[in-house]
N, C-alpha and C positions, 0 to 999 in steps of 0.2 A: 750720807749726804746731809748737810747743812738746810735748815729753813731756808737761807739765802741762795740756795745750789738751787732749792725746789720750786723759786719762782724765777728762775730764769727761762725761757723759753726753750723748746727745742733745738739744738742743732738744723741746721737748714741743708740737705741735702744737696746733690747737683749731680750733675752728665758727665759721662765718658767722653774725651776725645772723639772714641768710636760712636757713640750715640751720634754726637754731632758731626759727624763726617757723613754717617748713615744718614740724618736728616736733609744735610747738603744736598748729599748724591740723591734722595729721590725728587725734591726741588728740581733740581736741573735735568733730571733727567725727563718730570714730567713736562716739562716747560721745552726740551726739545725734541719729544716726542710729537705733541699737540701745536707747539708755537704759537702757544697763548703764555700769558705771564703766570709763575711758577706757583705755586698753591702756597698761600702764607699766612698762617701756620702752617708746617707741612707737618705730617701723623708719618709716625714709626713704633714699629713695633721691639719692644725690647725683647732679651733672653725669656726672660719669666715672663711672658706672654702679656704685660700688661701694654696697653696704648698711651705713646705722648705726643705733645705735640711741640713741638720750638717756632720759636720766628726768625726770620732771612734775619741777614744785617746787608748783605748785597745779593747783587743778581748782574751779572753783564751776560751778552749774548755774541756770540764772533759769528762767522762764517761756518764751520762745522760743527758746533760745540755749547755748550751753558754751563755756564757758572754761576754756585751759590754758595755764600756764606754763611756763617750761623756761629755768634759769637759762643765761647764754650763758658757758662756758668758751673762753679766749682762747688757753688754753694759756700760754706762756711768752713769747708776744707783749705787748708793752707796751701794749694795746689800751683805748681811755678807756671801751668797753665791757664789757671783763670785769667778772663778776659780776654784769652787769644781767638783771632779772629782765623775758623778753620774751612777751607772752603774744598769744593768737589766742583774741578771741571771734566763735563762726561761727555763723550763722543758716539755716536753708534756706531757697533761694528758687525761684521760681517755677520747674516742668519746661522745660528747654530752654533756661534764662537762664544754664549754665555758672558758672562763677566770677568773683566779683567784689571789689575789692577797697577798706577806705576805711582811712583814717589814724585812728586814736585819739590816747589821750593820750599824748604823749611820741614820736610819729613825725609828721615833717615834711608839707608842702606843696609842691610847685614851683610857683616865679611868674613865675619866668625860661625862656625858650626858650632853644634850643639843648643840655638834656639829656636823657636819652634815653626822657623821660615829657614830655610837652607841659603847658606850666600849668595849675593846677586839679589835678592827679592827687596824690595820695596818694604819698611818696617811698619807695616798695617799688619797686624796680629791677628788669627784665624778668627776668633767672635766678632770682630770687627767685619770681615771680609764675608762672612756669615749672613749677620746686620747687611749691608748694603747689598748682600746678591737677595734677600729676600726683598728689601722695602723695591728692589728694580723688576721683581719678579710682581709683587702687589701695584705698581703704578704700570706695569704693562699691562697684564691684568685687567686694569680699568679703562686703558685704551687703546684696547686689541691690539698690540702692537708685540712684536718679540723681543725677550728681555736680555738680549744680546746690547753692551756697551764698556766701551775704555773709561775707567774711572780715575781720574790722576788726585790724591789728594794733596793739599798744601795745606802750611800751616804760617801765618806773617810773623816773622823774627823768629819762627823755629830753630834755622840754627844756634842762634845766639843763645835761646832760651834753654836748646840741651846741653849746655853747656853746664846747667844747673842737676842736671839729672847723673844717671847712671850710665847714660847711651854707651859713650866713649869708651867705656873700662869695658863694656860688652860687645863691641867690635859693629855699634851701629854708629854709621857715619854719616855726616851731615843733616843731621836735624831731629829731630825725635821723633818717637814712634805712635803709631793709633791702636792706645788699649782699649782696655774693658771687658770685663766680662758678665757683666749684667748690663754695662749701659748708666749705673748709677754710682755716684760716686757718695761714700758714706765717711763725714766728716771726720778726720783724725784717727781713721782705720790705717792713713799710710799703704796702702794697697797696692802703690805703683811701685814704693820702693821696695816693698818686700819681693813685689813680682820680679823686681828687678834683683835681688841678693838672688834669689833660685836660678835665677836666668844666668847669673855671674857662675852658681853649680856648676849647672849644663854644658856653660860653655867651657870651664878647665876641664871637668868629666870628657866632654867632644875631645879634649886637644891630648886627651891619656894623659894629664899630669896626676899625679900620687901624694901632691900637696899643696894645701891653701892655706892663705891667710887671712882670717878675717878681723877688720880694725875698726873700733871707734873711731878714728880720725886721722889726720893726715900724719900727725907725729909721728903715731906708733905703725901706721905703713911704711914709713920711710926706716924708721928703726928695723921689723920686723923683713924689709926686702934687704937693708943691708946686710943682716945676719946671714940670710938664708941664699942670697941670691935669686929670688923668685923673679919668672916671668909676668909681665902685667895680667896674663889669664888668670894666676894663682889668686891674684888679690881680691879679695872681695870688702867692696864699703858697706859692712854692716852697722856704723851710725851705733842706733840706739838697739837696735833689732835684734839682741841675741835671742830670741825665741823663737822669732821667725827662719832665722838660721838653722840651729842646732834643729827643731822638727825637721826641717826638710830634709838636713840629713842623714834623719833615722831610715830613709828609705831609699836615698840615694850618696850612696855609702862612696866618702874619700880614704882612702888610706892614712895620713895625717893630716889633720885639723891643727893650726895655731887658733888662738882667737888670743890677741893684742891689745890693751888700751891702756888709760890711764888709771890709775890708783882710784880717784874717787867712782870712774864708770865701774871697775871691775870691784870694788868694796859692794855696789848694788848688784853687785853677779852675785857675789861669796854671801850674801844677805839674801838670798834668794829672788831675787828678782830678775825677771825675762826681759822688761820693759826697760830700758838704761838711762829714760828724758828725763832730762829735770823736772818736769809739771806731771809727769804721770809714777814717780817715784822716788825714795829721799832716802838719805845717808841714816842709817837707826846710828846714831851716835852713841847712846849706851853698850850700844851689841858692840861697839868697835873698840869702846874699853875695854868690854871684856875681853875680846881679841889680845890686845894689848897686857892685862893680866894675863893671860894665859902665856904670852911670850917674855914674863920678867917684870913687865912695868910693874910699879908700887904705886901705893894708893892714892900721891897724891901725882903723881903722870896722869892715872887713871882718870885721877877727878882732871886733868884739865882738860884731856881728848875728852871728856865729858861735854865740857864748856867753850868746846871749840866750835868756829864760824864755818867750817868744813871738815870735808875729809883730807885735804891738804892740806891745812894749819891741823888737824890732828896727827899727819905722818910726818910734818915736818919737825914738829915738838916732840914726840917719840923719837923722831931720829938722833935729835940734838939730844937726847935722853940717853943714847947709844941703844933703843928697840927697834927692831927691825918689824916692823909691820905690814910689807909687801910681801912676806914669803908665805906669811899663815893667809893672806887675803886669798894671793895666788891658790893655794893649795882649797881652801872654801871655795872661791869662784869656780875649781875645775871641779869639786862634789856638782856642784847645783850645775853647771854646763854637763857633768856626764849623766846625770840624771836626766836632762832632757832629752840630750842625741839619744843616750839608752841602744848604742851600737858597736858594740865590743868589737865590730871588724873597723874601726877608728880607730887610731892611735892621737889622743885628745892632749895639745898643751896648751898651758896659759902663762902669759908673757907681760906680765907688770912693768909700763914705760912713766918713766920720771915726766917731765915737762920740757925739760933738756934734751927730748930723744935719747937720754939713758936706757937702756934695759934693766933695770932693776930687780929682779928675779924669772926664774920659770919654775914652772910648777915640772917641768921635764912632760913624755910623752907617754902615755898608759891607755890600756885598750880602757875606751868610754861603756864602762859597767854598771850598771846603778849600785848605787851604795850597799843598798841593802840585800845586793847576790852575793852567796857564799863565795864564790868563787875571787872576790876582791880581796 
């Protein structure tokens, strides 16, 4: 860290969807319990036991029912949800019927098995559903009242905004879903999308397929479905996230693994790194020389991928050189991806795409062994 890194302040924290949906719901629920105006701030209790508190941003009241809003703060996370306005309209229902839960406008459907709501259900996520049957059980609680009620969440311009996310590719439909699983959302953790790559597992694991694809980006999905012919389950948008990937499937185990992408993303694979973003990881441009030596180049190829602005003007200047530098990348990227899976019941490739939607090499298909088992 830099003296300049060390006076910048903290990261600023912020809320779950589910937080805020949870705070909603006991708002309205307390407000048409009592039929007095909703408590504001209203207190919630998160996972890890601590107390917070949010403010409404609305409240309307109908005929059988209360609604409250509570805008979602992301904090300082890049979240395609901040500022969305999330609300809980709650109804009572019958003595003994507990809490129940449906989708409104702008939160999703599941249609796909394999996540951790069965199809048909409404996309509010069990910690979520958790959250809101406890803050309904503490605001009964306080007003003798039983903690039986219909709670419908919304979300304004939900659908439009999951349009941004993962929902789609995971078989939730129409709007997005209400995570969290603390309630607290920690800056540039990327949390939802990871949740989300595991969730894409699940759901090809649910449908028995024996192989996925996972791609940095839309090129090399459209490359890697041509080749293979894969169904939309198979695919998974793993972005920058090879780490968060490959872990999860040290335990929940595909038959063959592609992982897909660009030259410069998978150069940061074969260099050992989990992390594939720009701002959290960089091309070692020396190491790629050497790469390059190792494949033919001379010394002064060497020096100029040295003195190159990427790692695409380094593979395009070795190419014009007649070196091939996608196939040694490929075959590094698959060491450092088999090292993480670390699950010999995989059968692990790696699939170097031009910018053309070319294929430019495979590393071909090998059970994922760590390097250093005798058995490789």
């Amino acid at each position: 860290m830099t003296d300049a890194d060390s006076t910048k302040p903290p990261l600023r924290r912020g809320w779950t969807t589910g937080a805020c949906a949870t705070a909603a719901a006991r708002a309205a629920f307390a407000a048409l319990v009592s039929g007095r105006e909703p408590p504001d701030p209203v207190e919630i209790g998160l996972p890890g036991g601590r107390r917070v508190a949010f403010a409404l941003a609305q409240f309307t009241r109908g005929e059988d029912y209360a609604e409250a809003g509570v805008v979602k703060d992301a904090g300082d996370d890049p979240d395609v949800t901040h500022g969305a306005l999330i609300r809980a309209r709650v109804r009572r229902a019958p003595a003994g019927a507990g809490v129940s839960f449906a989708a409104g406008p702008g939160v999703g459907v599941v249609t796909r098995p394999g996540l951790p709501l069965p199809p048909g259900e409404p996309a509010i996520n069990p910690v979520p559903r958790a959250m809101m049957r406890q803050a309904i059980a503490e605001a009964a609680a306080e007003l003798g009242a039983a903690p039986d009620a219909q709670i419908e969440i919304s979300v304004e311009n939900g659908e439009e905004l999951a349009r941004s996310t993962l929902n789609g590719r995971l078989g939730i439909i129409g709007g997005l879903s209400i995570l969290g699983t603390t309630g607290i959302v920690v800056p540039y953790s990327c949390s939802a999308w990871i949740d989300s790559i595991h969730r894409g597992v699940d759901v090809a694991l649910a449908c028995g397929l024996d192989h996925i694809a996972a791609t940095t980006g839309s090129t090399s999905e459209d490359a890697v479905r041509k080749l293979y012919g894969l169904p939309e389950e198979a695919l998974i948008e793993m972005g920058d996230f090879a780490g968060g990937l490959l872990k999860y499937l040290r335990k929940h185990t595909v038959p063959r693994v592609t992982i897909a992408g660009g030259f410069a993303k998978l150069t940061k694979l074969a260099q050992g790194r989990l992390d594939l973003h720009s701002s959290r990881s960089s091309i070692d441009l020396p190491d790629l020389a050497a790469t390059a030596r190792a494949a033919g180049a001379d010394a002064a190829l060497c020096a100029a991928i040295e003195k190159a602005n990427s790692a695409l003007e380094a593979q395009a200047t070795a190419r014009a050189a007649g070196v091939d530098l996608a196939a040694p990348i490929a075959q590094r990227a698959w060491d450092t991806a088999a090292a993480a899976l670390a699950n010999p019941a995989t059968a692990l490739e790696i699939i170097v795409v031009g910018r053309d939607g070319a294929i430019l090499t495979s590393s071909g298909f090998r059970p994922a062994i760590r390097r250093e088992d005798p058995q490789k």
